[in-house]
C-alpha positions in Angstrom: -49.2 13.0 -28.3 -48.2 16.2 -26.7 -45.9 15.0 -23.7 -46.9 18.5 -21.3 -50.6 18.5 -21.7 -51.8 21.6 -23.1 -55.2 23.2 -24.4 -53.9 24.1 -27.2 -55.0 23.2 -30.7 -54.5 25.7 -33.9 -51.4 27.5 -34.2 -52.9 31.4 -34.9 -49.3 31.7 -37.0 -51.0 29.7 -39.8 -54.3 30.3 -39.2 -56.5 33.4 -38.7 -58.0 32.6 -35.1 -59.1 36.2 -34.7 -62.4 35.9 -32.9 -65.7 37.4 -34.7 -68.0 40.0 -32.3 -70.6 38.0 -30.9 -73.9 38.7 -31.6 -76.6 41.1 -28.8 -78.7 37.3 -28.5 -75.8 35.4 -26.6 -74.7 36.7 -23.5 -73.0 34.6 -21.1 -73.2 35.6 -17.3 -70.0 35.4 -15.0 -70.2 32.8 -12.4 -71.0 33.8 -9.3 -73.3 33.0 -6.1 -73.0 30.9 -2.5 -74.3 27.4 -5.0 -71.5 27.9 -7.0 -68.8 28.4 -4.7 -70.4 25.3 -2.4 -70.2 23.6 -6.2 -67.1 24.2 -6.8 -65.0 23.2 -3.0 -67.2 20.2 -3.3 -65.2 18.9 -6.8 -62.4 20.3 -5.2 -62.7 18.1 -1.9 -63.6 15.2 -3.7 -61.0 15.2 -6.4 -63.3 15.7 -9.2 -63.4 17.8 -12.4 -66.2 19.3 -14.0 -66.5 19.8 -18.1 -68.1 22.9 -16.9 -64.6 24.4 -16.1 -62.3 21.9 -18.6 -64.2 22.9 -21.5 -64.9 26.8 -20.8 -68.6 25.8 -21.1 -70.2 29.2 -21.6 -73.3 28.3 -18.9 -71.3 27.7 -16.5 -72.1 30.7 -14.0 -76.4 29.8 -14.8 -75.6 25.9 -14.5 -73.8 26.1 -11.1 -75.3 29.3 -9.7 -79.1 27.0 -10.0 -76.9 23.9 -8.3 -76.6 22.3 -11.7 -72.5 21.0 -12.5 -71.2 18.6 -15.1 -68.9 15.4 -14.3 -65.9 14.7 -16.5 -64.6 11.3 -15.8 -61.3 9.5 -16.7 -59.3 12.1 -15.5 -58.8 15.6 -17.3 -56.4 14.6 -20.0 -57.5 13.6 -23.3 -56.2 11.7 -26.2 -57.7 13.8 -29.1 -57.1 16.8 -30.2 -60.3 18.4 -31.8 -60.2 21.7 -32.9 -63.1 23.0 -30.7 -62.7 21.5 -27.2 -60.5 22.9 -24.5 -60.3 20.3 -22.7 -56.0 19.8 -22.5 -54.6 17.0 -24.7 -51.9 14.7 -24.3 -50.8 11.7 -22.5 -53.6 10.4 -19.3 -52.4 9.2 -15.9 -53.2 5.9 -15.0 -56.9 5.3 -14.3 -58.6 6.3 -10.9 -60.7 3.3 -10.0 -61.9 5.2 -7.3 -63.5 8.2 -9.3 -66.9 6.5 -9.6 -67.5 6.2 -5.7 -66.6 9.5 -5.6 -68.9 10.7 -8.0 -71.5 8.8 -6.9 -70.9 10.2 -3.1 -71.3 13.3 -4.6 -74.6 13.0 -6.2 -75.8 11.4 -3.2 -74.6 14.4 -0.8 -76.6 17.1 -2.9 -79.5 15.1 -3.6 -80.0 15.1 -7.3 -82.5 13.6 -9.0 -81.2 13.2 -12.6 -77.1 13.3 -13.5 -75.2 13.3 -16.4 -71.7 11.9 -17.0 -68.8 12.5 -19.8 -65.6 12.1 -20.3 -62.6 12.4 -22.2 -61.6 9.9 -25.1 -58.6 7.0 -23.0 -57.2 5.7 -26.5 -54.5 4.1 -25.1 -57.1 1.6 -23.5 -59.1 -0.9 -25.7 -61.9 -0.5 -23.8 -61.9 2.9 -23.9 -62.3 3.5 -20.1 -66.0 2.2 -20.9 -65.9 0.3 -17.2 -65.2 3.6 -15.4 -69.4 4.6 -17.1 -70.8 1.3 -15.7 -69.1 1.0 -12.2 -70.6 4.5 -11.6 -74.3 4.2 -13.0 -74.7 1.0 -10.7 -73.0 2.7 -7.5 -75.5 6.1 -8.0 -78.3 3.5 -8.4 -77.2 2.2 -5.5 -76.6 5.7 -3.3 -79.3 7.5 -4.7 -82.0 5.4 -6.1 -84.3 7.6 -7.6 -81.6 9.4 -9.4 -81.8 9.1 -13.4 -78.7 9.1 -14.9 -77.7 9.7 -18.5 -74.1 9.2 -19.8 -72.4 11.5 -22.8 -69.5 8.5 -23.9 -66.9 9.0 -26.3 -66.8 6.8 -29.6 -64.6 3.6 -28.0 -63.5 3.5 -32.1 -66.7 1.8 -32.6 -66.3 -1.2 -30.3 -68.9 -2.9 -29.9 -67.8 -4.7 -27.0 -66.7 -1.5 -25.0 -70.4 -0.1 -25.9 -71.8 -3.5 -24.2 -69.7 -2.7 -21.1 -71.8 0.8 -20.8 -75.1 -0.4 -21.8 -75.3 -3.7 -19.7 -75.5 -0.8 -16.8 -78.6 0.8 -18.4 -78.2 4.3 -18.3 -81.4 5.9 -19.2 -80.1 7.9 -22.0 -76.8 6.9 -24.0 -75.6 10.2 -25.4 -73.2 10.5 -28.2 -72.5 13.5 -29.6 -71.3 13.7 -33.7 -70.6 17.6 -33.1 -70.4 18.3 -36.9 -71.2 17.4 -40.5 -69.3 14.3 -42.4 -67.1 16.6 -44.1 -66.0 18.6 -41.6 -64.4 15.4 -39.7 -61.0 15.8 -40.4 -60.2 19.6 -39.9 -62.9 19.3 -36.3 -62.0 16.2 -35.0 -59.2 14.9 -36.7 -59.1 11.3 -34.8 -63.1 11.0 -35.2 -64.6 9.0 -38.2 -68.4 9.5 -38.6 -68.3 5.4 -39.1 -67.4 4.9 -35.4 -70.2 7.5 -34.1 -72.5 5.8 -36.6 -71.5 2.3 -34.7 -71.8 3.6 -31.5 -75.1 5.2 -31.8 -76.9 2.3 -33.8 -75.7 -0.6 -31.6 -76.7 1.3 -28.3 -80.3 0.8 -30.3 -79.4 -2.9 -30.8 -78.2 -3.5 -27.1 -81.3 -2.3 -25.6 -84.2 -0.5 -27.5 -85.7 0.7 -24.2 -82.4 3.3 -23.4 -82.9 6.4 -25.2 -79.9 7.7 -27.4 -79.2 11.3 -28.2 -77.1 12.9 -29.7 -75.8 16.7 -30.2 -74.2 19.1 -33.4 -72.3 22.4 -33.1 -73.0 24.7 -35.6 -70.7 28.1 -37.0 -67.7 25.9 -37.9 -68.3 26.2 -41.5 -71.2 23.6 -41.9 -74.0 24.6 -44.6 -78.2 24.5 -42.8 -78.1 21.8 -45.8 -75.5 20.0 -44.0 -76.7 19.8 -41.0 -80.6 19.1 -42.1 -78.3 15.9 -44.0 -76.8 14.9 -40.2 -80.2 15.2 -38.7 -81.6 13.1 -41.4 -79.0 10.5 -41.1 -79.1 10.6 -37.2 -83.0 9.6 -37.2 -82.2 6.7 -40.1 -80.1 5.2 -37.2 -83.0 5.6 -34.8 -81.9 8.7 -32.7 -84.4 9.5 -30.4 -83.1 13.4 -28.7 -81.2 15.7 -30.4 -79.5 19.2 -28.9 -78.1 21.9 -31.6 -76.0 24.9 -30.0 -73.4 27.4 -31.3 -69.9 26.3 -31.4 -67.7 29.7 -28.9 -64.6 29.9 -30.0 -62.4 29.0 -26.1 -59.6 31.0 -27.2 -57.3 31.7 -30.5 -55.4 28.4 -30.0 -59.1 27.3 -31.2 -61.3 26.7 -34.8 -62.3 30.1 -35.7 -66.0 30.7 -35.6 -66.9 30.7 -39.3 -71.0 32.1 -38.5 -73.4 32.7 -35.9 -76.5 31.2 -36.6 -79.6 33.5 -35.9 -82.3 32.6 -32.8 -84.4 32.2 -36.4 -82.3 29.0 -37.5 -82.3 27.4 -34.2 -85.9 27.6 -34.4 -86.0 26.2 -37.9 -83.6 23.4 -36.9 -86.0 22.7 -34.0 -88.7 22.8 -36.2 -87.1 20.6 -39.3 -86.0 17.9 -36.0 -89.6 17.2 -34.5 -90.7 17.1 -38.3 -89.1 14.2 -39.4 -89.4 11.7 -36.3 -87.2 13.3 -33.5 -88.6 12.5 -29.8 -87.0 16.2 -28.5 -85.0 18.4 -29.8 -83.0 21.3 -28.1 -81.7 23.8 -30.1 -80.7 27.7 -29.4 -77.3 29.3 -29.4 -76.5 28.1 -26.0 -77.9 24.8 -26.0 -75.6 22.1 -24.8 -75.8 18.2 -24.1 -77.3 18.3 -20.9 -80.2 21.3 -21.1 -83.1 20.0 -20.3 -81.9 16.3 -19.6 -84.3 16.2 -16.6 -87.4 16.6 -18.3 -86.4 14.3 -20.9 -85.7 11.3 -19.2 -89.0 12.2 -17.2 -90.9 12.2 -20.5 -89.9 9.9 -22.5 -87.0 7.1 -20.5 -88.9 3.4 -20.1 -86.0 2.5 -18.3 -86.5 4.9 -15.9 -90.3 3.5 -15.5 -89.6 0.3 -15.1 -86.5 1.1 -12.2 -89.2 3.3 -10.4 -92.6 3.0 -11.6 -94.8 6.4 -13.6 -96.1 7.8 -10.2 -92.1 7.0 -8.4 -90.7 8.7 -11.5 -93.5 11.8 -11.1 -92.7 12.4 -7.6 -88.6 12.2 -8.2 -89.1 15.0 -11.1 -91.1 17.4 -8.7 -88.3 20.0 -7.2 -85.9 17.3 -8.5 -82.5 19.3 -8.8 -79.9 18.0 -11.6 -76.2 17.4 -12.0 -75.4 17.3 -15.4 -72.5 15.5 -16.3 -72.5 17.1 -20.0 -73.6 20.5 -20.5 
């Protein structure tokens, strides 16, 4: 575990980083606007980071120009190193106990009607920092009632009992992401096993059949469209409800090269092949990340979210309802 933290993961000495043109159908506007500055001294005030910014998430400047920002939780340090994410790596302070009311004071000051949390992996923890996710769904239930909230969690290595933590709190969608084919594991995620995102996303169904899971898949990292057509399959065997599929950006030449860019043609096929074999929703398009479209699917589809507020409650929270996504 690096002992500086650093964003840093491929040494472009032994590997060929060199970053591929991108394509005319992904363009990525600059942040800008009066929301986004407001956006961003709010986190700043409050203490809190935003995946938006750790990760270089390319809709950043749409996202938080529209009011819409994403929550990273557990502090900004992780304890993986995989190949795609630019979130900085190495050893985590001590945990914040007080980031959830701070989160959830946030939500509360802007109003939102649907939120989305993430976080980095806390290894070093056996819980995984799984509490952290249930003290702050109950306190925005509590400061914002109304407020749907869906929570992108790392794999707790499987545990069951970490999961339990989470889903006791009843989010209304349990998001985990697999972000590539089996084979690609090792070289993508090296500290990932597809067993522990299998475990994670089949015991949320156990826990509570009425909280929707999701989960998400980068593509251009060297997977085949047979591959990934395999990961959807296996994600629905396990009961997978939403699904998003977006192009992997290269943050920077310390990163996994792009190998591909998939055409707007294959997203559409991917979408296509999802709702085609049982998938609830799918999102897929070169800039598709975890939370697009969250909003409308908790709207649509969450029983959770019926039962906390009733049809015609949860009807009149989605009209003009803004969003804080947690996991763009």
């Amino acid at each position: 575990m690096a002992t500086i933290p650093t964003r840093d993961r491929v040494n472009p000495t032994q590997v060929d980083t060199t970053p591929i043109r991108r394509p005319d159908w992904i363009r990525v506007r600059a942040p800008s606007g009066e929301t986004y500055e407001w956006l961003q001294g709010l986190m700043r005030k409050k203490a809190l980071h935003t995946v938006c910014e750790e990760a270089g998430c390319p809709n950043l400047g749409e996202c938080w120009g529209s009011g819409t920002a994403t929550f990273l939780m557990l502090g900004n340090v992780c304890t993986r190193t995989c190949g795609f994410c630019d979130v900085k790596h190495g050893k985590p302070e001590a945990m914040d106990w007080m980031e959830p009311e701070r989160v959830a004071q946030a939500v509360k000051a802007m109003g939102l009607k649907h939120v989305v949390i993430t976080s980095v992996n806390r290894d070093e923890r056996k819980d995984g920092g799984a509490p952290i996710f249930a003290m702050v769904i109950r306190r925005i239930r509590q400061l914002a009632p109304g407020c749907s909230v869906e929570v992108l969690i790392p794999d707790f290595k499987g545990s069951i009992e970490a999961l339990k933590i989470v889903m006791d709190a009843r989010p209304e969608i349990l998001n985990h992401n697999v972000e590539t084919v089996p084979r690609l594991f090792k070289e993508v995620q090296p500290q990932d096993h597809f067993e522990w995102s299998q475990a994670t996303l089949t015991n949320a169904r156990m826990l509570d059949p009425d909280v929707l899971t999701k989960s998400g898949i980068m593509v251009g990292l060297g997977e085949t469209m047979d591959e990934v057509k395999a990961v959807m399959e296996e994600l629905r065997s396990w009961k997978v409800d939403i699904l998003t599929i977006g192009q992997y950006l290269q943050p920077s030449k310390q990163h996994l090269p792009i190998k591909r860019y998939y055409t707007p043609a294959e997203f559409a096929e991917l979408k296509e092949y999802g709702l085609s074999i049982g998938f609830k929703w799918v999102e897929s398009g070169p800039l598709v990340r975890s939370s697009y479209h969250a909003a409308e699917q908790v709207r649509a589809l969450s029983v959770v979210h019926r039962k906390l507020y009733g049809a015609e409650g949860a009807a009149a929270q989605n009209a003009g309802a803004g969003v804080l996504s947690a996991a763009n």
